[in-house]
C-alpha positions as CSV (number, residue, x, y, z in Angstrom):
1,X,0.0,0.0,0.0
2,X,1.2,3.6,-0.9
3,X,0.5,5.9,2.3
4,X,-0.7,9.4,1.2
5,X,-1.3,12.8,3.2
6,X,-2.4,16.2,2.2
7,X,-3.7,19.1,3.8
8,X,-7.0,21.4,2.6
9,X,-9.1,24.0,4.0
10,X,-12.7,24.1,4.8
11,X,-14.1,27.3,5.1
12,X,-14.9,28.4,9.0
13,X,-18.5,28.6,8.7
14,X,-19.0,25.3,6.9
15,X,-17.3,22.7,9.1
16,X,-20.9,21.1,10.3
17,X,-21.9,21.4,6.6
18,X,-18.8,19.6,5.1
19,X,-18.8,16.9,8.3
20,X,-22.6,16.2,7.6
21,X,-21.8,15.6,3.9
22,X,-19.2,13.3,4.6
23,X,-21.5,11.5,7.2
24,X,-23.9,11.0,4.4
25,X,-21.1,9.8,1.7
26,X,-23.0,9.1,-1.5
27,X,-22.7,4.9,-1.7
28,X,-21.4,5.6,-5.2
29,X,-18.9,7.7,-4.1
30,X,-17.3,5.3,-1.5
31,X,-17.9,2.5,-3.9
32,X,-15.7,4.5,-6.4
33,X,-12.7,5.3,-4.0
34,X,-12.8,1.5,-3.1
35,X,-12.9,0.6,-7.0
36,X,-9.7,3.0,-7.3
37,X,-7.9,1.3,-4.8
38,X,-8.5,3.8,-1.6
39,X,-8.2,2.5,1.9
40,X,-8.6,3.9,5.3
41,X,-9.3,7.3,4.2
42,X,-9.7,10.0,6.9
43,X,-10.1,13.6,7.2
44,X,-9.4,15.2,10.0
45,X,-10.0,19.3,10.9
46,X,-7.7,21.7,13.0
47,X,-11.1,23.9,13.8
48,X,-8.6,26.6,14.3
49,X,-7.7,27.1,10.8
50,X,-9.9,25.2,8.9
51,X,-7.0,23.1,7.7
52,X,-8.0,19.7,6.8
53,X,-5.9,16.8,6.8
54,X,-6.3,13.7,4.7
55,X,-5.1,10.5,5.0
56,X,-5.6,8.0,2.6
57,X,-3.7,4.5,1.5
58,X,-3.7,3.1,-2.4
59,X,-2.7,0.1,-3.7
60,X,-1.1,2.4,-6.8
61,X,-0.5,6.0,-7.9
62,X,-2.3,5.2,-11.6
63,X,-5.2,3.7,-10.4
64,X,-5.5,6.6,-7.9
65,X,-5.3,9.3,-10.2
66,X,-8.1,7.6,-12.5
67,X,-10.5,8.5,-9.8
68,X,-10.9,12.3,-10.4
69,X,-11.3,11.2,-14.2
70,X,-14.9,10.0,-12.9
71,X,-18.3,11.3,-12.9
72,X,-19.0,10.3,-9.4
73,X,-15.9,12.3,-8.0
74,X,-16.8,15.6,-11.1
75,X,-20.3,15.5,-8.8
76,X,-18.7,15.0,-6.0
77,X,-16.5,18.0,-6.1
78,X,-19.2,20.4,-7.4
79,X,-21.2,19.7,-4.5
80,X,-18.3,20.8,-2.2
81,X,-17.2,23.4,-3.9
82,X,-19.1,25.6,-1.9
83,X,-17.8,24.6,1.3
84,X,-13.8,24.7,0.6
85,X,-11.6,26.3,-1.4
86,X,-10.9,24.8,-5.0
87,X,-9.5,24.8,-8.3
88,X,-11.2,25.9,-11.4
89,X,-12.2,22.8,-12.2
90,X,-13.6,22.6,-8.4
91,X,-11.3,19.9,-7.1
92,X,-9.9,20.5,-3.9
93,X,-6.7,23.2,-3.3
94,X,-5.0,20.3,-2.5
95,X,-1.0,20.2,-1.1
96,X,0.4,16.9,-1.3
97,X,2.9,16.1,2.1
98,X,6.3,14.8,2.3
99,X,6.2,11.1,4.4
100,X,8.9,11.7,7.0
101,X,8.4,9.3,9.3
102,X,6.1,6.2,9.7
103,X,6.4,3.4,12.3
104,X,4.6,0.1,11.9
């Protein structure tokens, strides 16, 4: 498994919002990050910045990356986009981390 972190930000005022959302995952959506390979995926919020942190493990980078290629996750992100702040194409600002340490 490939171990993955990033960080976003939720805007202040939307934290129930975005937490409600993600308690009420779309079973398409989590049947489409398990089809890509995802596996104990988290988010978790500092509530003092809004910074998100994600947490995520794949089975490979290709199969990964052929998730935001889907309709589910296009939908997905549109319905978010109001609650976060995004790209263009309203995918998450997104900033990939640097694995430093990791004990098993």
């Amino acid at each position: 498994m490939i171990r993955k972190a990033s960080v976003m930000t939720v805007y202040k005022d939307q934290y129930e919002e975005y937490k409600k959302r993600h308690d009420e995952l779309w079973p398409e959506m989590a049947a489409e990050l398990k089809a890509h390979g995802a596996h104990n995926y988290s988010i978790f919020l500092e509530e003092e910045t809004g910074k998100l942190f994600a947490y995520v493990e794949v089975e490979s980078e290709e199969k990964w990356a052929g998730m935001a290629e889907t309709e589910i996750c296009q939908k997905w992100w549109a319905y978010m986009e109001p609650l976060m702040e995004t790209n263009p194409d309203n995918s998450p600002v997104s900033r990939e981390l640097k694995d430093v340490f990791y004990l098993a």
